[in-house]
Backbone bond lengths (Angstrom), bond angles and torsions (degrees), N, CA, C in turn:
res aa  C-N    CA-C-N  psi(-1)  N-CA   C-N-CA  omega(-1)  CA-C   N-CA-C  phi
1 X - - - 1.461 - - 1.530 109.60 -
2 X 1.358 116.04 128.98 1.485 113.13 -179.62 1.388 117.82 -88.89
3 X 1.365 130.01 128.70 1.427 150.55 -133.08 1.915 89.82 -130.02
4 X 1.084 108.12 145.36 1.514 132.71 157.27 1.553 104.67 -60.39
5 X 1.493 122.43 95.38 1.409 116.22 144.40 1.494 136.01 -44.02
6 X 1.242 115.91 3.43 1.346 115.00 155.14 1.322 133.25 -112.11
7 X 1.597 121.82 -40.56 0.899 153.31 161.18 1.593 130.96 -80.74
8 X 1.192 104.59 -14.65 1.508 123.15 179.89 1.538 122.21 59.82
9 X 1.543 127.39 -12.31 0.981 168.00 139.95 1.893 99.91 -7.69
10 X 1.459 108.04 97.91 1.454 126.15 175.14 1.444 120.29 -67.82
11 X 1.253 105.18 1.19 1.582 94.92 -156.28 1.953 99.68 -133.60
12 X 1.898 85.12 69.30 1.161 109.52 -168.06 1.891 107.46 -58.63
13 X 1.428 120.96 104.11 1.849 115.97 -177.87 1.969 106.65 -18.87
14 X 1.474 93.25 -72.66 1.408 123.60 -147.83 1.978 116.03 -131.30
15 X 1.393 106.48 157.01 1.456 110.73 155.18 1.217 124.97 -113.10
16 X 1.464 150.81 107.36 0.804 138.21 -126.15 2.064 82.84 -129.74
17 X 1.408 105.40 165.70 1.710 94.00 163.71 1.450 107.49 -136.89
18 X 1.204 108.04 146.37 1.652 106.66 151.28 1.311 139.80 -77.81
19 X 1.423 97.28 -170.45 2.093 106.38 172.40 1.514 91.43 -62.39
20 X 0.940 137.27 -70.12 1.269 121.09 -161.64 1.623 140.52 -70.75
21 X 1.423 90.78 10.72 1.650 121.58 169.63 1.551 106.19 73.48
22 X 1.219 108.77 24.40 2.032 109.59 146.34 0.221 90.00 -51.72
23 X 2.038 97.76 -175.98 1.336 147.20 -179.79 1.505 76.39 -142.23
24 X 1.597 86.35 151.56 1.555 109.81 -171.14 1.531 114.24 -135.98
25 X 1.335 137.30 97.01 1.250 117.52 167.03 1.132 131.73 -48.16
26 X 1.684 137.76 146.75 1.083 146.50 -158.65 1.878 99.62 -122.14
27 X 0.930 145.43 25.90 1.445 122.01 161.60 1.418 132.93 -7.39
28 X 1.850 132.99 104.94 0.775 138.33 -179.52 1.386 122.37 -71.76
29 X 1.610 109.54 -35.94 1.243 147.92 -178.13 1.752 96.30 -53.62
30 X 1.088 135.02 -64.13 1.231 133.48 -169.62 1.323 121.53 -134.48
31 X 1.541 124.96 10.07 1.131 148.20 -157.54 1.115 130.75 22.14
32 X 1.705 99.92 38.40 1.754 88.86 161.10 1.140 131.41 -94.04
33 X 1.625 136.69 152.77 1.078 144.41 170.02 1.688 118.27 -91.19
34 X 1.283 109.34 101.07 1.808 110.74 171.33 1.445 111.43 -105.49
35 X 1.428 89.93 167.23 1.654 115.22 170.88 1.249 92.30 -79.35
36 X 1.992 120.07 136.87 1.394 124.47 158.90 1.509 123.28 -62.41
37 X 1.024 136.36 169.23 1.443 124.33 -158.54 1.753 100.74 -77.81
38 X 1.031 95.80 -29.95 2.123 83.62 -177.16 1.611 127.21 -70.79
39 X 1.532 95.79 12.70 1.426 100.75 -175.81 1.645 83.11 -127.13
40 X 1.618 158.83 1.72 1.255 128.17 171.72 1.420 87.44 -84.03
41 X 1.414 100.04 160.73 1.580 131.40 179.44 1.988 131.65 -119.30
42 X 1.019 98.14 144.31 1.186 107.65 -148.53 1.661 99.83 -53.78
43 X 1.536 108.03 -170.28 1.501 102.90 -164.55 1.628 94.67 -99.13
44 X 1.153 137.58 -30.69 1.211 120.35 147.83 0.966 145.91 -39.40
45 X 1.904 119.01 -28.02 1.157 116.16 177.47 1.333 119.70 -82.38
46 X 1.625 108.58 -26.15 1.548 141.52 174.26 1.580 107.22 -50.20
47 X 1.200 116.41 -33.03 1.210 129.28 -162.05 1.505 122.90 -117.79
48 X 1.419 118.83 7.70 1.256 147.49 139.37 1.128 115.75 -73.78
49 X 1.736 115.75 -45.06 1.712 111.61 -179.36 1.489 108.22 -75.09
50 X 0.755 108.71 -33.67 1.732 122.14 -170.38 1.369 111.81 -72.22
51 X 1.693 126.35 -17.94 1.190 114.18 171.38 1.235 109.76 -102.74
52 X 1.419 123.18 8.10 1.498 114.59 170.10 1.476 108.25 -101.50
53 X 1.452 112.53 46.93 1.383 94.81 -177.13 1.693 77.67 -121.11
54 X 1.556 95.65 148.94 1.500 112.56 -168.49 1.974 111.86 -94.09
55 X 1.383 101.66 7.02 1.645 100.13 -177.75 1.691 108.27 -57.39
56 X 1.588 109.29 148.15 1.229 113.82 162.19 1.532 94.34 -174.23
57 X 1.510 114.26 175.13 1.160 116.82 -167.89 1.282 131.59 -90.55
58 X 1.671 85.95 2.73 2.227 89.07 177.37 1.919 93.33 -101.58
59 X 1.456 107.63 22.13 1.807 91.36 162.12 1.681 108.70 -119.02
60 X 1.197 79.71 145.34 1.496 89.82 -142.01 1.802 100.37 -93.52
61 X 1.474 116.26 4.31 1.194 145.20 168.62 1.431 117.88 -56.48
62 X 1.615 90.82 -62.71 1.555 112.42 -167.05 1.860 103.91 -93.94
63 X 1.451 108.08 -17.35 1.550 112.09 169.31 1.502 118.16 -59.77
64 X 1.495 116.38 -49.40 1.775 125.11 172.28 1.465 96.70 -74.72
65 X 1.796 135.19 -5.79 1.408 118.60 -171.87 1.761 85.85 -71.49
66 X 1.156 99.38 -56.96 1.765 124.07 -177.41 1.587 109.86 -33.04
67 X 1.043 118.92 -23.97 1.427 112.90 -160.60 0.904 93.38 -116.92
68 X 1.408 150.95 41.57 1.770 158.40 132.31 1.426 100.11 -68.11
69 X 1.382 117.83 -33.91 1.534 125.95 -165.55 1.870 102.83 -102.69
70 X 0.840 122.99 -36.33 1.919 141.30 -131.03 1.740 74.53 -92.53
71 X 1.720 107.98 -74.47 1.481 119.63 -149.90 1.734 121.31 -68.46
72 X 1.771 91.86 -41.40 1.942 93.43 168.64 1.835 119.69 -54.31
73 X 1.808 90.23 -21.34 1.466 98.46 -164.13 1.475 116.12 -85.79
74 X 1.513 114.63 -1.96 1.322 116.94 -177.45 1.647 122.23 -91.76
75 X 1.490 91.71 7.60 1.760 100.30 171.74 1.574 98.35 -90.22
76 X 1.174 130.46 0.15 1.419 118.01 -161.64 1.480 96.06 -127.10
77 X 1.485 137.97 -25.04 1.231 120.10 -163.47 1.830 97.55 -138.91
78 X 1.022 103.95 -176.81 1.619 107.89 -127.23 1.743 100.46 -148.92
79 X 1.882 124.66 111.22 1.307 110.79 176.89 1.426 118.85 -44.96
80 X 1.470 137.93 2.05 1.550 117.11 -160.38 1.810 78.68 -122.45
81 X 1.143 118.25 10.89 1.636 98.40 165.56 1.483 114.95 -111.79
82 X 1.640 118.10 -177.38 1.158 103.73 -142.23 1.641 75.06 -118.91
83 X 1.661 131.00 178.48 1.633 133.38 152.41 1.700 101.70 -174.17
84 X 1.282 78.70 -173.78 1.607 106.61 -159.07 1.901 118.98 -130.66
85 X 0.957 92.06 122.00 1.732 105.26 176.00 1.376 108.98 -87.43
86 X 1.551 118.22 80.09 1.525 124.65 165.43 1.129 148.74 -71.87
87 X 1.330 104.42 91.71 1.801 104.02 -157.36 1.442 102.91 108.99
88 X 1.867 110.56 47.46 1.601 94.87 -179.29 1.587 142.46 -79.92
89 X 1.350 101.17 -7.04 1.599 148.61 173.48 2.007 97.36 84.79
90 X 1.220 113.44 -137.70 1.441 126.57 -157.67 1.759 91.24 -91.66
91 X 1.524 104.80 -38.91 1.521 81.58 179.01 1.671 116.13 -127.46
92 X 0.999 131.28 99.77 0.944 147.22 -142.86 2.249 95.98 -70.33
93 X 1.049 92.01 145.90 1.924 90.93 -162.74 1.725 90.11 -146.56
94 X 1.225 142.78 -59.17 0.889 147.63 -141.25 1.195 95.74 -79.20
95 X 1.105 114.87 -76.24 2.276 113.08 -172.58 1.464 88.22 -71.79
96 X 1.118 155.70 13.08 1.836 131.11 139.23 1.481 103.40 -79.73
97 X 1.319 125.36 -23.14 2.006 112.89 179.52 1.564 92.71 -73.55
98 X 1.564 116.51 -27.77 1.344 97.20 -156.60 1.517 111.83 -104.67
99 X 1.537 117.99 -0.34 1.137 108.57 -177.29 1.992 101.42 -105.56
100 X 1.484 117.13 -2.36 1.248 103.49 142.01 1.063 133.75 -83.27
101 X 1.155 150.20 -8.35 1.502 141.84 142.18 1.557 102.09 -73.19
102 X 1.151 124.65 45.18 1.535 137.45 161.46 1.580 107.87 37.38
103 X 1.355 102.00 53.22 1.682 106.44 169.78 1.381 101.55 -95.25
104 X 1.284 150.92 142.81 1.418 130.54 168.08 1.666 117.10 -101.18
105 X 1.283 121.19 117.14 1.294 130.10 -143.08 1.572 100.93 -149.66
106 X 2.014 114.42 98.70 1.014 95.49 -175.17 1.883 121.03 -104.09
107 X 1.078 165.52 -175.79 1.298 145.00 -151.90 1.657 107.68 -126.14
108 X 1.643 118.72 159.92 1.693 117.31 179.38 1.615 92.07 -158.80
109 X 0.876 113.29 141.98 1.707 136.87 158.05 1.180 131.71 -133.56
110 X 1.295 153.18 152.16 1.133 120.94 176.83 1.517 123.70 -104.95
111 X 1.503 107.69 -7.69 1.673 103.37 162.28 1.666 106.97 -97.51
112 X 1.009 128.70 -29.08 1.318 130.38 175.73 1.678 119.42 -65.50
113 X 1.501 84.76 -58.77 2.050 86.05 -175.11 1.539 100.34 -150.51
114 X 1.435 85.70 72.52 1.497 100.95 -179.56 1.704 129.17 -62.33
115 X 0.946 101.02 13.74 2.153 122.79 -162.74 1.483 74.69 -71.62
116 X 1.641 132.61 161.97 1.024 113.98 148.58 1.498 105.72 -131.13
117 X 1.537 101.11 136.36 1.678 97.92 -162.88 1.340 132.38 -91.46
118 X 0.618 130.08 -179.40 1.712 130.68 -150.18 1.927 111.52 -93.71
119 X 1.358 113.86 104.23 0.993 103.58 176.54 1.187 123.40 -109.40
120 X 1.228 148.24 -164.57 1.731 111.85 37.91 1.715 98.73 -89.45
121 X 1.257 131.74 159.59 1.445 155.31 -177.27 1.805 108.51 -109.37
122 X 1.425 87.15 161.64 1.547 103.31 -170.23 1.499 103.79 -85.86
123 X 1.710 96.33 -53.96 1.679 111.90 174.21 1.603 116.84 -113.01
124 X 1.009 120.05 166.35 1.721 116.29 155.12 1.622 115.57 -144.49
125 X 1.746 106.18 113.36 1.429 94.05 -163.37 2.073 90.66 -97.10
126 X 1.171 121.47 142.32 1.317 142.54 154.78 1.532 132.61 -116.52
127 X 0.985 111.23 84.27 1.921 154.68 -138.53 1.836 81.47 -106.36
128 X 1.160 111.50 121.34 1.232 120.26 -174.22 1.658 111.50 -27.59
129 X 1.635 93.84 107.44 1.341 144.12 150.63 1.303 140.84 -174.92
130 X 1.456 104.78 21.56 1.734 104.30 149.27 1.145 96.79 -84.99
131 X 1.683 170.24 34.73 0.967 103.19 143.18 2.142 93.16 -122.91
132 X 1.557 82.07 51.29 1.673 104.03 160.55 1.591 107.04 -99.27
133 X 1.333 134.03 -4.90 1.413 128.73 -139.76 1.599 99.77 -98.49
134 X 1.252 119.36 104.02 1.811 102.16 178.74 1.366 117.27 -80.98
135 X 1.450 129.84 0.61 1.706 159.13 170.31 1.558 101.73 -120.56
136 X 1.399 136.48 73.18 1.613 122.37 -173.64 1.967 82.81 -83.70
137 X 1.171 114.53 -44.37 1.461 104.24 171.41 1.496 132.93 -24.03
138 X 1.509 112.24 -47.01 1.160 136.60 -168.69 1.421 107.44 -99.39
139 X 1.473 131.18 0.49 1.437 125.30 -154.44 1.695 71.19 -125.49
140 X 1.114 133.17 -62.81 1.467 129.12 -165.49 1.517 93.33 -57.97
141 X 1.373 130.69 -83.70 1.446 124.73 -171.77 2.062 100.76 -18.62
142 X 0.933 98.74 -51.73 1.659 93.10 175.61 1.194 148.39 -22.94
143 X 2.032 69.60 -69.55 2.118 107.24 174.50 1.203 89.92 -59.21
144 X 1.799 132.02 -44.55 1.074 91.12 -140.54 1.886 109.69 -103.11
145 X 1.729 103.81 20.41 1.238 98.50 169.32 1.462 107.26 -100.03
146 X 1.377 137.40 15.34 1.077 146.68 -176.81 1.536 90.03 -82.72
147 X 1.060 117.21 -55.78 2.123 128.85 -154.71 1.076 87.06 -79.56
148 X 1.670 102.29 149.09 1.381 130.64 146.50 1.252 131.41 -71.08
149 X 1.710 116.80 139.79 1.461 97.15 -174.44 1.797 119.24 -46.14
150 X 1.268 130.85 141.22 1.167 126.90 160.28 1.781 88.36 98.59
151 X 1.205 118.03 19.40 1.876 113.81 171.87 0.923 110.91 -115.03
152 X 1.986 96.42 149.09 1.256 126.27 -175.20 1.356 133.78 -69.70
153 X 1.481 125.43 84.15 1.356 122.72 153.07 1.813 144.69 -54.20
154 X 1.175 109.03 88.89 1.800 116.29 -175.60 1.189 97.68 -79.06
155 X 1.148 135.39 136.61 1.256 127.15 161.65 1.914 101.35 -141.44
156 X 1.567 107.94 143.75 1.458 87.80 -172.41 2.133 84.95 -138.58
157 X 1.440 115.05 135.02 0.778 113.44 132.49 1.596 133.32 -153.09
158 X 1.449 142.09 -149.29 1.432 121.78 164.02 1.236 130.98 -55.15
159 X 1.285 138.89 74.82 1.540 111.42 179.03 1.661 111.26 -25.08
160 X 1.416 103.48 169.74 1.582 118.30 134.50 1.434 111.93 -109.83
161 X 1.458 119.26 -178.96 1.343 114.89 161.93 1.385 113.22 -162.09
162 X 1.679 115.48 16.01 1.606 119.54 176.71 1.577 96.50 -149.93
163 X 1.199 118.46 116.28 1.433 140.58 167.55 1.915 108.90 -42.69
164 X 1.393 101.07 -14.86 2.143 105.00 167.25 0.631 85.70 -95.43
165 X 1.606 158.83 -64.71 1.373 125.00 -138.03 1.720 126.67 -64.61
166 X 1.096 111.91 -2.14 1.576 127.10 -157.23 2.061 89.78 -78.93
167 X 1.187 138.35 -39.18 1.107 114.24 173.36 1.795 135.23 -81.23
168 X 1.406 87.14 -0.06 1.866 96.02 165.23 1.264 115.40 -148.24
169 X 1.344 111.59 42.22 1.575 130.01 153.79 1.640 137.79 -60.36
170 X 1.134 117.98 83.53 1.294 116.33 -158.73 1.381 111.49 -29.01
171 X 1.728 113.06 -45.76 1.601 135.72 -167.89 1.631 108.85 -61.88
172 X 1.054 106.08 0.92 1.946 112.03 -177.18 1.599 85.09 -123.69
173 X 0.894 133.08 12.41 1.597 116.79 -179.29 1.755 97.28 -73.08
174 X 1.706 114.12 -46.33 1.391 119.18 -150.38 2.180 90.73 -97.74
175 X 1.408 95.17 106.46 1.591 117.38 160.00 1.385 109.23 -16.18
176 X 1.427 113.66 -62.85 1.765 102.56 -168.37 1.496 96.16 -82.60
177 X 1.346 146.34 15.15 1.764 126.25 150.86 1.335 108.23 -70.37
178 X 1.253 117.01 110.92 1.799 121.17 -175.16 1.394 101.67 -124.83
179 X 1.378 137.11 1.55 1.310 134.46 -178.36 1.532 98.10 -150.60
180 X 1.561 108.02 132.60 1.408 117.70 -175.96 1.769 118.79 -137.96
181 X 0.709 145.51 119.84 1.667 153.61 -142.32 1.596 120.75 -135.12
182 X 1.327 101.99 115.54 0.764 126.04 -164.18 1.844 108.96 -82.79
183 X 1.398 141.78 160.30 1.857 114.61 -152.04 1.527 86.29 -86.95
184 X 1.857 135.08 -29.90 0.851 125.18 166.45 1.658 125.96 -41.29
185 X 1.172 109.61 -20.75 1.585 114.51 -158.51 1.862 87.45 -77.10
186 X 1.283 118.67 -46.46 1.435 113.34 -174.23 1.440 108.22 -67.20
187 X 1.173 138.56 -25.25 1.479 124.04 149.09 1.202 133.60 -21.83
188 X 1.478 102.07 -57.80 1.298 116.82 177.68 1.577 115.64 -90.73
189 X 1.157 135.03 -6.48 1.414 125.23 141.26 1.152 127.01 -85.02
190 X 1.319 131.48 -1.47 0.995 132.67 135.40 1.696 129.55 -26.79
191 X 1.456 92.86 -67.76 1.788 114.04 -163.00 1.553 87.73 -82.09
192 X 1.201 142.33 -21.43 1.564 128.81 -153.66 1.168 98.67 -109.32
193 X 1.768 128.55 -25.09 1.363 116.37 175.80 1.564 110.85 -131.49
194 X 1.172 122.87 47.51 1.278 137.09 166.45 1.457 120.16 71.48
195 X 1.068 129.67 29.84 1.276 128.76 -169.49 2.058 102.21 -108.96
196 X 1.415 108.92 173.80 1.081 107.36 -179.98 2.220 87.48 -140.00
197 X 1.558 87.28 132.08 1.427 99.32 158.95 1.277 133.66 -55.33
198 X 1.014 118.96 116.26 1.781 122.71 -173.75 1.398 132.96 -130.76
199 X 1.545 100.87 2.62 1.654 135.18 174.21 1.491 120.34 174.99
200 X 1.595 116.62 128.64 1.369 101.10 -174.09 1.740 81.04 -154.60
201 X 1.556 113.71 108.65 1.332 109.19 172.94 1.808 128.29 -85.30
202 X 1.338 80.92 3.07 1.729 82.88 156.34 1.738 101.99 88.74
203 X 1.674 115.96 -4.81 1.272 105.35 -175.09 1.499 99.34 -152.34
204 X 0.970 122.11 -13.93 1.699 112.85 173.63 1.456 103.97 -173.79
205 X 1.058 122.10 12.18 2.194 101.25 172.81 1.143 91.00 -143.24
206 X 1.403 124.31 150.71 1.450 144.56 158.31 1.436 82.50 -126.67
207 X 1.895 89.52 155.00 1.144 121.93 177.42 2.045 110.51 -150.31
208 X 1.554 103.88 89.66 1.460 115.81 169.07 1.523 138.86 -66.07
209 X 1.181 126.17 153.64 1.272 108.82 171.87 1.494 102.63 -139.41
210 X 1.581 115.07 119.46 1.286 139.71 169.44 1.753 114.25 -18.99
211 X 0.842 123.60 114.09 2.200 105.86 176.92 1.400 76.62 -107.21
């Protein structure tokens, strides 16, 4: 029986499909939408897609992409604290914007720089890759033993917000997106893993705070 990877929650609404002719679970329970397990892909294949992605920090494209996440987040965190870029992929961009404006921000992935480093952290930014997570259950329990009580979780990726759009969704074009979130869905990770809402623009960044 196929279960909600976030919620664990059996009593999947719907199947929904994409552009790329999945099947998509529909969770009512917390509204996320996943890929069923016969469509996630192995970590090799994950890691072929992931090195053809051309981000780095002298494009100046993907630098203002960054700062949807970077700039809301600077009311909340502070040069004398310490954080972490989770899920930084092959080339790490995010803790280099932030450790020249002297934020100190050190980086973890798990096919890239799989070490995992020693926390607890001030902040934790996660810059699209939840909706890489085939366990987002198990990846938050993580984040959130990484943070300190009272730490900052950014997390930015596409919402959805209409159950049609899923077959000509640009954001289902790319194979390894297997988990997709709806702004309601951070509500409810909120309340289920201790965090308190502290920004949620309704289309791509949440911003948590650790209790």
């Amino acid at each position: 029986m196929v279960s909600c990877p976030l919620c664990k929650s059996q009593e999947i609404s719907e199947t929904l499909s994409d552009r790329k002719g999945r099947f998509l679970g529909y969770c009512k329970q917390c509204l996320l939408v996943f890929a069923e397990k016969q469509f996630l892909q192995s970590s090799e294949s994950e890691e072929k897609r992931y090195r053809q992605h051309q981000n780095s920090i002298t494009d100046k494209g993907y630098v203002q992409f960054l700062k949807q996440a970077t700039d809301p987040a600077k009311k909340y965190i502070s040069e004398e604290m310490t954080g972490l870029d989770y899920g930084c992929g092959p080339n790490p961009t995010l803790s280099k914007l932030l450790n020249e404006e002297n934020f100190c921000c050190g980086i973890y992935d798990p096919i890239f720089y799989p070490e995992m480093p020693e926390g607890p952290f001030d902040f934790i930014f996660a810059t699209e890759c939840f909706e890489h997570f085939f366990d987002p259950a198990k990846e938050l329990a993580q984040i959130k033993n990484l943070l300190k009580s009272n730490g900052i979780l950014v997390i930015m990726t596409d919402f959805w917000s209409e159950k049609k759009q899923f077959p000509d969704w640009y954001y289902t074009s790319d194979f390894t997106h297997v988990t997709f979130y709806h702004a309601g869905t951070f509500s409810f990770i909120a309340k289920k893993f201790g965090f308190e809402m502290i920004y949620n623009d309704q289309k791509r960044v949440v911003i948590l705070r650790s209790k």
